[in-house]
C-alpha positions, 0 to 999 in steps of 0.5 A: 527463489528464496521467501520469507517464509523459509525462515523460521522466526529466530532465522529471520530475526539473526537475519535482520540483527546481521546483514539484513534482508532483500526483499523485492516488493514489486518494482524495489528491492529494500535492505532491511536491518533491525532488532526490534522484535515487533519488526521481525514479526509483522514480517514474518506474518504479513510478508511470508510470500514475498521474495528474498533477493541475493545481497547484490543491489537495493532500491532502498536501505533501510533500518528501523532502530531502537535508541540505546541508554537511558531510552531502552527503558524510558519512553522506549522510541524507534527511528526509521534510518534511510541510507544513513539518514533520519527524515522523520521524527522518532516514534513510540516503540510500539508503533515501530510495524506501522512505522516500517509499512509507513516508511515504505510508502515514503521511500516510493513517494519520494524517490520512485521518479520514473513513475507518476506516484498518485496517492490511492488504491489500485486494483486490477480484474480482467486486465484493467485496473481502478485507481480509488484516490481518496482522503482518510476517513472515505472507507477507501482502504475499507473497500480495496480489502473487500474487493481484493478478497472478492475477485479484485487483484491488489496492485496496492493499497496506497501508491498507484504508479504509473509508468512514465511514457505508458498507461502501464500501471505497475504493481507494489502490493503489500498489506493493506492499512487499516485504521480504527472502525475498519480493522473490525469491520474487516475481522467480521467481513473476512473471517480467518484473515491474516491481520497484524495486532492493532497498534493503537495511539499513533496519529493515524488512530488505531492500526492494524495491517492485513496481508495481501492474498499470495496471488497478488504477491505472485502477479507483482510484477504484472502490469495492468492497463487502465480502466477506472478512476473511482471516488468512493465514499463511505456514507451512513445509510447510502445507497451504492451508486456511481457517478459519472465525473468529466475527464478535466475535472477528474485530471485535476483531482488526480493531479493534486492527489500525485506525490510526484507531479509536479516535479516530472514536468512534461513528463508528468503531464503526458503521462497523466493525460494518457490515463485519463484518456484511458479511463472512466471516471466515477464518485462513488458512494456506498454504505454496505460492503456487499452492494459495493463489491456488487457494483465493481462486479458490474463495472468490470463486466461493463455493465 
């Protein structure tokens, strides 16, 4: 099997310009064609243990574009094509990396319907996976870079998704977003790890994105069962400290944090029951990356 990383960078972006490339990211395979350079490079550095498949069937067709005429040189844009269409609004150039990572996220969210797509990190240890939903701002993407480079398997750093019928959670690993404050938090943390440069401005802030480590790549397609729903919140000065949160309230926070609920119905409903009853549920706060990564260590030892 052909990766990423056999192509030099003029072969990866001649790819790119002309048919495209497959790549399998998980459970999905996405047709990718553009020329915008910044695309072809965040490829290359982030995504060089991932799989090439042969040119025979996509999940998802995707172009990132750059407007001809007088929009090459004035307010240069880039615009995320899926199948022919343009569901969102056109973005700097610039911003063009995160776009693609952005839109990818999307194709999922919007049309992966044979799993329940909640909206958090997902890790995995000994076989047992925990879910961390959380809204922007509660250091959750922080954590999940922490904890994948400290033992933890990354499943995915925005999309846990689980498999209707089951309590299997399927992996989609792909680089970790990392906004404002935490880009450098995690240059000091991990030292020598693999970022893409910081795109500044967009709406999400500053952004930069890490790559996964390759065993989590590897182990794609590797489900894990369920252990933990976790809560975390990053908080000034605060001690590491989980909180134990009722199975009721904690399907409910769930369920309003899932793309996808409410059009899976029945199907949705049963599925999310089954991991709740499969799972321990926790708030978490913490201030101090290494008492965090402490207390997931005692978690998965059951401690």
């Amino acid at each position: 099997m052909t990766h990423v990383s056999a192509l030099s960078s003029a072969q990866l972006r001649r790819r790119l310009a002309g048919e495209g490339i497959w790549l399998r990211t998980g459970p999905f395979v996405t047709r990718l064609r553009t020329r915008i350079a910044s695309v072809a490079d965040g490829l290359g550095l982030l995504y060089g243990d991932y799989p090439l498949e042969s040119p025979e069937f996509a999940d998802f067709h995707l172009e990132m574009r750059a407007p001809g005429g007088v929009r090459r040189v004035w307010h240069p844009q880039v615009r995320f094509v899926y199948d022919g269409h343009q569901p969102f609004r056109p973005l700097p150039l610039n911003h063009a990396f995160p776009a693609f990572e952005w839109g990818m996220n999307w194709c999922v969210a919007a049309h992966a319907l044979g799993w329940l797509v909640i909206h958090a990190a997902v890790i995995e240890r000994n076989g047992r996976a925990a879910i961390l939903p959380a809204p922007p701002g509660s250091g959750k993407s922080t954590l999940c870079a922490a904890l994948v480079h400290r033992g933890w398997r990354l499943l995915s750093d925005e999309l846990a998704m689980v498999r209707l019928g089951s309590t299997d959670i399927v992996p989609n690993p792909r680089p970790v977003s990392l906004k404002n404050a935490s880009i450098g938090i995690m240059q000091d943390y991990l030292p020598g790890c693999v970022m893409s440069p910081p795109v500044r401005d967009t709406d999400k802030g500053t952004v930069a994105h890490l790559k996964p480590p390759p065993d989590a790549v590897a182990r794609a397609l590797e489900p894990a069962a369920p252990g933990w729903v976790v809560y975390p919140r990053w908080q000034a000065g605060a001690e590491a400290a989980l909180t134990p949160v009722p199975r009721p309230r904690s399907f409910m926070r769930v369920a309003e944090n899932a793309f996808n609920y409410s059009r899976l119905g029945v199907h949705g409903f049963d599925t999310l029951a089954g991991l709740m009853d499969a799972s321990d549920s926790y708030e978490f706060t913490y201030s101090r990356l290494d008492d965090a990564v402490a207390v997931f260590e005692r978690l998965a030892e059951g401690a």
